[in-house]
N, C-alpha and C positions, 0 to 999 in steps of 0.2 A: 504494500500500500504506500503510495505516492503522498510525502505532505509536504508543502511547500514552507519555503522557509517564514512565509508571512502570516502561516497558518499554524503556531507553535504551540498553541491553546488547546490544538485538537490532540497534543501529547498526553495519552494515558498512560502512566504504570499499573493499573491495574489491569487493563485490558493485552496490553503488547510486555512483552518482555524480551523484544530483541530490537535494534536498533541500528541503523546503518548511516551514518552521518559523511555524507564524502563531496570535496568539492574546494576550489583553492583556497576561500575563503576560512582560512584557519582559526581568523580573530575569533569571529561570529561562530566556529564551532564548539569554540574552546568556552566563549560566553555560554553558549545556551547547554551545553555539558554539566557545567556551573549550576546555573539559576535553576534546569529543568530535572534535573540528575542528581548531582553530589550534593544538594543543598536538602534533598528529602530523605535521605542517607547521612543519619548521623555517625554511624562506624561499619566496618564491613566494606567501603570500596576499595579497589583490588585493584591497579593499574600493572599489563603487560604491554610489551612490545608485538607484535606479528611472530617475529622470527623467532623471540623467545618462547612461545606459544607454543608452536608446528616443530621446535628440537624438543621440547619436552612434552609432547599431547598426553600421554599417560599421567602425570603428575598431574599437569593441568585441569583434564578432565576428571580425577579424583581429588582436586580441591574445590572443585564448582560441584561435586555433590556428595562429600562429605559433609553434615551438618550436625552440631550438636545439641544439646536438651536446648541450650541458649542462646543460640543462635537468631537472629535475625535474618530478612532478605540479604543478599550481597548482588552491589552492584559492580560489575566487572567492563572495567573501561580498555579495548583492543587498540593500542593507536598503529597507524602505517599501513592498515590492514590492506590484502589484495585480494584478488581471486584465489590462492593459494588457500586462504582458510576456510572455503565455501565449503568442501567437505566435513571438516571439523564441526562447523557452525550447521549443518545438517544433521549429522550424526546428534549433538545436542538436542534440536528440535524435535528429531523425534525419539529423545529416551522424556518429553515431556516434562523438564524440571519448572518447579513455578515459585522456587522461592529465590532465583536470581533476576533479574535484568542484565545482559549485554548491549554494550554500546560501543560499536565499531566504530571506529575514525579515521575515513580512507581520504588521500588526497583525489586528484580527478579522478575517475572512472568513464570509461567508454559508455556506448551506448552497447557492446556486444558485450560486457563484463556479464560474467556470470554469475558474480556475486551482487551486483546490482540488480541482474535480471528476477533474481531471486527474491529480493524486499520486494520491489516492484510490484510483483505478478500477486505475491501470500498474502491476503489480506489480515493474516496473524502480525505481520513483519510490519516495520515503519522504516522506510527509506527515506530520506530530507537530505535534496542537493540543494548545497550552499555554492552559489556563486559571485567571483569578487564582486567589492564594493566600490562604487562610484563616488563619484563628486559629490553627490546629491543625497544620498544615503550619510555618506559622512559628515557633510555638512549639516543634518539632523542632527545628527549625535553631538555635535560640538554645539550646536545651537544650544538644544536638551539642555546641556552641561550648564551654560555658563547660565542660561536661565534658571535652572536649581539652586546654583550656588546663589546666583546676586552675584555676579560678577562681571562688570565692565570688560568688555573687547570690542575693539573696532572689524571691521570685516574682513579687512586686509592682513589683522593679526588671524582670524579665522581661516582665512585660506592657505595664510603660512604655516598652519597646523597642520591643515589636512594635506598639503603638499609634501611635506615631512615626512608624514606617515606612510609612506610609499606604498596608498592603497588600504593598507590593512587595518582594519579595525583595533583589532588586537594592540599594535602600535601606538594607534592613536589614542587608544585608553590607559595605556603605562604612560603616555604624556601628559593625559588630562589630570592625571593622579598627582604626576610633578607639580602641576600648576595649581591644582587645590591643594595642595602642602603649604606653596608660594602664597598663595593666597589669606592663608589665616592671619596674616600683618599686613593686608595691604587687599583693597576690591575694585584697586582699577591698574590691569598691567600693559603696560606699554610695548611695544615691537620687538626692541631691542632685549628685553626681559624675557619673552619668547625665542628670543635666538639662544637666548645662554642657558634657559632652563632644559629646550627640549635640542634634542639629536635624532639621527637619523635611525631611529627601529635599534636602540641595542637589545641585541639577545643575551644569553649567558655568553658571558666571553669566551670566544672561538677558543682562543690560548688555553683556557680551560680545560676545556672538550677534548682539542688535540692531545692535553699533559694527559690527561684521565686515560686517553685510548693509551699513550705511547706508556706508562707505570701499568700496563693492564691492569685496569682499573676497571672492571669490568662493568659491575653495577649501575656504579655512575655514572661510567659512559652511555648507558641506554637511560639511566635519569634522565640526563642532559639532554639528551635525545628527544623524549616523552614531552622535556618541561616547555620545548620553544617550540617557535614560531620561526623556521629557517625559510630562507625565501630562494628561488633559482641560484639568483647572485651568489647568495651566502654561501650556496654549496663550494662555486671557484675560491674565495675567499678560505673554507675551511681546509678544502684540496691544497691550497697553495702554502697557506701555514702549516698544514703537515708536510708538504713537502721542505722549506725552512728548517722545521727544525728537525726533520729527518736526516739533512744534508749536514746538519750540526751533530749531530749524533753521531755522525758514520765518522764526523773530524774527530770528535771526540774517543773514538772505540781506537779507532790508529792512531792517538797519542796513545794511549794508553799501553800501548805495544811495547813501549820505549819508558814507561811509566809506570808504574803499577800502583803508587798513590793516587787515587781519583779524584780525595781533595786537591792535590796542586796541580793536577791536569787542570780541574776545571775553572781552580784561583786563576790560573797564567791562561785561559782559552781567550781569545779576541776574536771577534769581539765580548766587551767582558758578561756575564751569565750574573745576574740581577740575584744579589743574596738569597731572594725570598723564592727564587726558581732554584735553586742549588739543589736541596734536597730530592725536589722531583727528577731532575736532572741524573742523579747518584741513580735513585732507581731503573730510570730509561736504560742507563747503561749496563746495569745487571739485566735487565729484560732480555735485552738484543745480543745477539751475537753480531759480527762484522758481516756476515753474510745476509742476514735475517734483516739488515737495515739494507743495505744494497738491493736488495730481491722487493723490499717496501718503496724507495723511489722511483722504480721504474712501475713499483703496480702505482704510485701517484702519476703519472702521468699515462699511463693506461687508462685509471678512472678516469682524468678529465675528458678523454677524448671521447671516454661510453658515454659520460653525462651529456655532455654536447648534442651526439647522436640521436640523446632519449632522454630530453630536456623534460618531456611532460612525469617519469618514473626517477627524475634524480636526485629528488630526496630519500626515496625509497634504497633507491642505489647507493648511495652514499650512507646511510643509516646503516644498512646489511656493512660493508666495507669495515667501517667503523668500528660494530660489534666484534665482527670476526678479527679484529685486529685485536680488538681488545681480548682476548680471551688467551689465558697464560699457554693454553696447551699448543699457540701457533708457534712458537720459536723454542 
């Protein structure tokens, strides 16, 4: 069953208990996930990855119906999800479990997806494609805002906002957040006040991300994953800073050759390696072998050339990459 994204009211948990949420518009999924979802769920939500799901189906499918004397519904949130886990998510449906809800959270989907096809067609099922937002949508929402607050903006500060936000809702709402902070000393902000409170969509710092994959860091690395909003761009940008400090790694494994103290390798490495990165740094180096980093820079420029190719699946692709890098048993 088809509901449109302007038709959000017609969400029941009592009646649907599976949920299919896909569409670029990740702001807007991530909101109504929130307000329609986790908010009616005071304990019990359970968030996975896709990939993590389909390597563990047996653990997985005996945590969704394991239940105890005390238990509660569980709301189990899928993000990245594809057609890959259209089997899974059947096998579910029909062993008839009623005290969970799933909520898939797939980026674009075809019109021939079969996991699409699937919400669509079941009138059990709720499928809601979210698509990006416009000038005119956003301009709403900022409107909304400053008219809730009481707070003075000219229109041209308004459009510097929504231009910012390159599109995404999501964005524009970690901005609107800055500005009503900014605002409990002051209800009339000016241009230039806007230029220095907001930036352009920070997610969790890529630097981050990269450190968490290269320490196999496994967990967090699909946290981080779960918790943004990464955009096409972001992918080259995340590519590119693993590759950086990949390249840095591999100088660092052949000093080491010649060194076997790894503090004064990486005291005397130049360019110099920032105190508060030091200690991730020691572990990257235990991570990797010399070979294990070399065999990593050329799959970074392999990725970028697939994501290129399959720009509309390169989150996906870059997510999976990610994972499996993170995971101690690769090197």
């Amino acid at each position: 069953m088809i509901i449109k994204s302007f038709e959000l009211n017609k969400i029941n948990l009592e009646k649907a208990n599976f949920f299919l949420l896909y569409g670029e518009n990740q702001g807007f999924k991530n909101e109504v996930i929130k307000k329609k979802f986790e908010q009616k769920f005071d304990k019990n939500i359970y968030r996975y990855d896709e990939k993590e799901v389909l390597e563990n189906k047996e653990n997985f499918f005996n945590s969704i119906t394991t239940k105890s004397f005390f238990d509660d519904k569980k709301l189990i949130i899928i993000s990245r999800t594809t057609d890959k886990i259209k089997e899974l998510i059947d096998h579910i449906v029909e062993k008839k479990i009623n005290d969970i809800v799933i909520v898939l959270n797939a980026n674009i989907l075809e019109k021939k997806s079969k996991l699409r096809n699937m919400f669509e067609k079941d009138k059990k099922n709720v499928c809601i494609p979210f698509y990006a937002d416009n000038h005119i949508t956003l301009g709403k929402i900022v409107n909304n805002f400053f008219k809730e607050k009481n707070i003075a903006i000219s229109q041209q500060n308004i459009n510097l906002l929504i231009d910012r936000c390159r599109g995404d809702r999501q964005n524009l709402n970690n901005e609107l957040n800055k500005i009503e902070n900014f605002s409990k000393t002051k209800k009339n902000i000016k241009f230039d006040e806007i230029l220095k409170l907001t930036n352009l969509a920070e997610n969790y710092n890529v630097s981050e991300l990269i450190d968490s994959c290269l320490i196999k860091n496994h967990k967090k690395t699909i946290n981080i994953l779960n918790e943004n909003n990464y955009s096409i761009d972001d992918c080259f940008l995340i590519i590119r800073t693993l590759l950086i400090k990949s390249k840095r790694l591999f100088e660092l494994k052949k000093k080491i050759k010649n060194n076997t103290n790894i503090d004064d390798v990486i005291s005397s490495f130049k360019p110099p390696i920032f105190w508060k990165d030091k200690e991730n740094v020691k572990i990257q180096i235990k991570n990797w072998s010399l070979q294990s980093i070399e065999n990593l820079i050329y799959n970074c420029t392999d990725l970028e050339l697939l994501i290129k190719k399959n720009s509309v699946n390169s989150l996906n692709i870059l997510s999976d990459f990610l994972i499996n890098k993170s995971k101690k048993i690769n090197n």
